[in-house]
N, C-alpha and C positions, 0 to 999 in steps of 0.2 A: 307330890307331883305338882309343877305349877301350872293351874288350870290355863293362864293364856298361852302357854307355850305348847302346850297340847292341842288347844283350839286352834292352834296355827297350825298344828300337823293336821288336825284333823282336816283344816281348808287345802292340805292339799301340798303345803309348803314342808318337805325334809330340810332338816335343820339341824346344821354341819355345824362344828367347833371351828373356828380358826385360829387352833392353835394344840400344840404338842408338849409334853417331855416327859420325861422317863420315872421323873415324880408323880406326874399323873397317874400315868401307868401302874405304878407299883405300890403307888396307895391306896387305891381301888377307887380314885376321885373321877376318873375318866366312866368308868363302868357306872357310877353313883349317876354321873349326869346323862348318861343313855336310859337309867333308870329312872330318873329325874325330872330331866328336865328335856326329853324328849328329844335326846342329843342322836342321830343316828348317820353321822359320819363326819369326817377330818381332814381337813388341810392343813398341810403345813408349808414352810418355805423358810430361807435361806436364816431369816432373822427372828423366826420362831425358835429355830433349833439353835442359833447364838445363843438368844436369852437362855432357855433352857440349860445349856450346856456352863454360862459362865454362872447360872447362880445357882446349881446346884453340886453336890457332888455324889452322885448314882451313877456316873460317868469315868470317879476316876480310878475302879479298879480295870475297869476294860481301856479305859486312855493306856493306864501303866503296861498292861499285857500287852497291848500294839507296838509302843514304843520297846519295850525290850525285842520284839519281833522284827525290828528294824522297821513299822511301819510308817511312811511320808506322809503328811499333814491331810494328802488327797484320800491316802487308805485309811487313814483314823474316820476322817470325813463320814466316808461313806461305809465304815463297820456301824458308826455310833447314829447315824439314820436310818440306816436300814433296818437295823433292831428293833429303833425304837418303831419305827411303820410295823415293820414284822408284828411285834407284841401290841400294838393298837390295833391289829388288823384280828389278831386273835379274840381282844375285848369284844369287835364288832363282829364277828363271827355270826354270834344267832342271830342280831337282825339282818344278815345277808342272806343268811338262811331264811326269814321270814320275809321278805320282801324280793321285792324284781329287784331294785338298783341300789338297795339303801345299802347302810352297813360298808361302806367305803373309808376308803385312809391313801390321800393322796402325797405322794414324793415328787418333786421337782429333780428333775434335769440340769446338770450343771448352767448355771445361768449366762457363762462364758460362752457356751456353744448357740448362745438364741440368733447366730446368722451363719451356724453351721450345720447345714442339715444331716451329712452322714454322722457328724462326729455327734448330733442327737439323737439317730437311731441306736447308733451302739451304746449310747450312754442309758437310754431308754431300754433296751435291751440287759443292760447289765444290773441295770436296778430292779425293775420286773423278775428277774432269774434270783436276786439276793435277797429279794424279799419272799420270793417265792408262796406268795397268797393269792388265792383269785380274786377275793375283796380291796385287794391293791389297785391305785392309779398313778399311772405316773402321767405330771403336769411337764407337758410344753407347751411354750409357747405360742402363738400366732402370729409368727413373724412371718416374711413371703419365704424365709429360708426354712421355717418349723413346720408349713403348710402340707410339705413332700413327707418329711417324717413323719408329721401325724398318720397319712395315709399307711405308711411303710407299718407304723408301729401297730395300728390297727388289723391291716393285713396280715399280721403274724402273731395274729390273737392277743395283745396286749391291748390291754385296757385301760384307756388316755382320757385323761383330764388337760382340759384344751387351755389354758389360759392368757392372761393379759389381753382380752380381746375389748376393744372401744369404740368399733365402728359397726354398723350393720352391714355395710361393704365387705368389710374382712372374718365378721360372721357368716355371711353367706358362702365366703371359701371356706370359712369353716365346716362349715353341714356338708361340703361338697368333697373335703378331704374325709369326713367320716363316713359316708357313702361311699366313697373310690376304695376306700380299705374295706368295709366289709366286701365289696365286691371283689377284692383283691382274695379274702378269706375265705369265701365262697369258691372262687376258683383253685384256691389252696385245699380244699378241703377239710378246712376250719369250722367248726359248729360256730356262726356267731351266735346263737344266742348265749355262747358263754363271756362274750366282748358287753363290755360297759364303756358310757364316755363320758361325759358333762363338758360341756363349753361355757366358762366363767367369765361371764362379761363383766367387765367396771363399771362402778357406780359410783362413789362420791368422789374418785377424780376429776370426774366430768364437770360436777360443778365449783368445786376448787378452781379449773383450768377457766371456764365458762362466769363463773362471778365475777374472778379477778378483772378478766377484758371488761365487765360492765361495769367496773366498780371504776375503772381506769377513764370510760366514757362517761361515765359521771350522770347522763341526761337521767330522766324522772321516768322515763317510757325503757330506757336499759336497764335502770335499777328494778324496774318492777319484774323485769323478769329473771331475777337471781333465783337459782334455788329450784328452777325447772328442766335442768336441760338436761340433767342425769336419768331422771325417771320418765321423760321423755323419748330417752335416747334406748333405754331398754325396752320401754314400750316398742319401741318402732322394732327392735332386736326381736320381741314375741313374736314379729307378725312375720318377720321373715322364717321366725322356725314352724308357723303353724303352715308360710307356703310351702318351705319344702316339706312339712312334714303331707303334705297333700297334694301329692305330688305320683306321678306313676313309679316316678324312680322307686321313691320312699317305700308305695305298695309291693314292689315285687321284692325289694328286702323284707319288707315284713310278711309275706307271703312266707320267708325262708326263717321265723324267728328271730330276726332281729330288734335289738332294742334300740328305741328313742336313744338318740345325745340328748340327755334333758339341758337346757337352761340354769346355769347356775348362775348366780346375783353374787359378785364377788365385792370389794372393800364396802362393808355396808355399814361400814361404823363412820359414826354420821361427825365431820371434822368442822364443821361450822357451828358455835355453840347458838347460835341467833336457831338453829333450827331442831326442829325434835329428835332425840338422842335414838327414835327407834324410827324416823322415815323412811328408810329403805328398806325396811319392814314390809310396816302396814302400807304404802305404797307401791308395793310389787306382790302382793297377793296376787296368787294365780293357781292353779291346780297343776301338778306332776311340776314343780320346777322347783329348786335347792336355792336355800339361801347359807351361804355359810359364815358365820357373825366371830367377830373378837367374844371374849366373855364379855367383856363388856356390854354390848350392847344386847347380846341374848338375857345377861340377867336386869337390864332395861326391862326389854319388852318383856321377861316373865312379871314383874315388877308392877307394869304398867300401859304396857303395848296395848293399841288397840285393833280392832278387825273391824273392816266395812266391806267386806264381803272379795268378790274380785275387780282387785283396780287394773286390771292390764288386757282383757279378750275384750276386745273390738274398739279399742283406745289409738289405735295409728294414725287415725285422720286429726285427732286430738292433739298425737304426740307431733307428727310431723308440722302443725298450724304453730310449734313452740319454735319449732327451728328457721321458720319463714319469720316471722317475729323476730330471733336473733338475728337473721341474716337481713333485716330491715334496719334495727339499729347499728349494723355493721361489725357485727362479731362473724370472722369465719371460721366459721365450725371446720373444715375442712384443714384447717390449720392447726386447730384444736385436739384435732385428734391426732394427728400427725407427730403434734408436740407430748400428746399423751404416751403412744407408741412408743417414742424415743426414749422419753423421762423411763417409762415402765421397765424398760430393759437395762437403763441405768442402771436404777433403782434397785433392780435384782441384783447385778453385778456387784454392786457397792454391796448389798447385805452377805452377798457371797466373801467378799473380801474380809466384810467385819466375822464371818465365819470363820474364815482359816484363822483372823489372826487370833480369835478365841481359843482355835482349836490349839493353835503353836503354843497359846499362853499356857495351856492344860498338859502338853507337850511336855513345855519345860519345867514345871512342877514332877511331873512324873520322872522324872532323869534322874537316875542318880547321882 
């Protein structure tokens, strides 16, 4: 058991895998690291399940049985993910059983639909139903078109993993679409306390997006502030979740059992090598909130990580003095994230694309 990876549960931080595949699974390497290395839940997304799929082969007697079944590159798709969430969701099974929210295994929504709200409900729908686990999440987006379906999918007891979020602006519609669905479920006659969510803010985009402009301004007052505006930027995201979580709204759901959207710390593998390979770590410590790490940088911090207790409750006036500072040497943030947003959906898109055409490569091996 690596002692600082437990210390870190212990402060408070669940500590997600970002990352999937059917070798894990079946080798007992996934289960070794819940046992381990204090792994108690999973993300995955469009280019986790690539890698997985083109470098192994634990995929291609079920690839061959699709394709003889006539199935198109979209039904292969989503047999061979839903599986593999299904069978990870069974690994995490006893810690769901032993915890309120842990023990989760989240699946993404096709990433074509992120400015399609109906065609994300039903796609959310269909994944939920195929995986058919309550320790299941399925990730959408936080686009203004994913905002209604998160609601929708909430309200009909499915349990969403909010992602791509960058702003605290678009956080606070976030809290507010997961509040409108449970209240949607309540009127449905939905137990929520059987509903889970997390809202996965970005983190080392922020300062990619955020260095570059300073690095481009050049002056000695913008260079000094590289390297601050991501962990800044979640800070300011706590404070919004502890308003609404203190809120009358928030009380008369939780009057009725419902659970927190926890906070989840999403790309926290740190892309700058000038900086520490586990800062989006040890500087988002906080209590009840997920971080969900690459292997790599969870076996960083088991490695070498360190803890200074909690960097993030009562940090807003702190974090917001970073962003007055940007916007004094002339970085607009507001453009920053705007460019964030865009790229992030790209980004998905493009990994979906290098999906299918893995999937078509495995396709055409399979054929006889």
């Amino acid at each position: 058991m690596s002692e600082r990876l437990q210390a870190l549960a212990d402060a408070g931080v669940s500590i997600w895998l970002d990352d999937l595949s059917r070798e894990r699974i079946e080798t007992g390497n996934l289960a070794e690291m819940v046992k381990e290395k204090s792994v108690v839940g999973v993300t995955t997304n469009p280019t986790i399940f690539a890698s997985a799929i083109a470098d192994g082969e634990r995929y291609d007697d079920q690839v061959r049985a699709l394709v003889a079944d006539g199935a198109d590159v979209t039904k292969v798709i989503f047999e061979l993910t839903t599986e593999d969430v299904r069978n990870a969701c069974d690994v995490l099974a006893p810690v769901a059983a032993a915890t309120e929210s842990d023990g989760r295994v989240s699946i993404e929504v096709e990433p074509d639909l992120a400015h399609d709200t109906d065609g994300t409900v039903e796609s959310a729908r269909a994944l939920w139903s195929a995986v058919g686990k309550p320790n299941a999440l399925i990730k959408i987006p936080a686009t203004p078109e994913g905002l209604p379906a998160i609601a929708t999918a909430i309200s009909e007891g499915i349990s969403v993993n909010v992602t791509l979020i960058f702003s605290t602006e678009r956080y606070r519609e976030v809290l507010d679409a997961y509040m409108t669905g449970l209240e949607g479920a309540l009127d449905a006659g939905i137990d929520v306390a059987t509903i889970r969510s997390v809202a996965s803010f970005f983190v080392s985009r922020v300062d990619s997006e955020v260095d570059a402009r300073l690095e481009a301004i050049g002056a000695p007052e913008a260079l000094g502030l590289r390297g601050l505006a991501a962990i800044a930027n979640a800070r300011l995201a706590y404070t919004a979740f502890e308003e609404a979580t203190d809120s009358d709204r928030w009380r008369r759901l939780l009057e009725r059992d419902a659970k927190a959207q926890r906070p989840l710390w999403a790309s926290t593998g740190v892309k700058n090598p000038d900086y520490p390979d586990t800062l989006y770590v040890t500087d988002l410590v906080v209590d009840d909130t997920v971080n969900t790490m690459p292997q790599k940088t969870l076996e960083a911090f088991a490695d070498h990580g360190e803890l200074h207790g909690d960097q993030v409750t009562g940090r807003g006036a702190e974090a917001a003095a970073v962003f007055d500072q940007l916007a004094a040497v002339g970085v607009d943030f507001a453009d920053v994230l705007s460019v964030l947003e865009t790229e992030g959906v790209e980004k998905f898109q493009k990994s979906w694309a290098e999906l299918v055409v893995t999937v078509q490569d495995q396709m055409g091996r399979a054929r006889p």
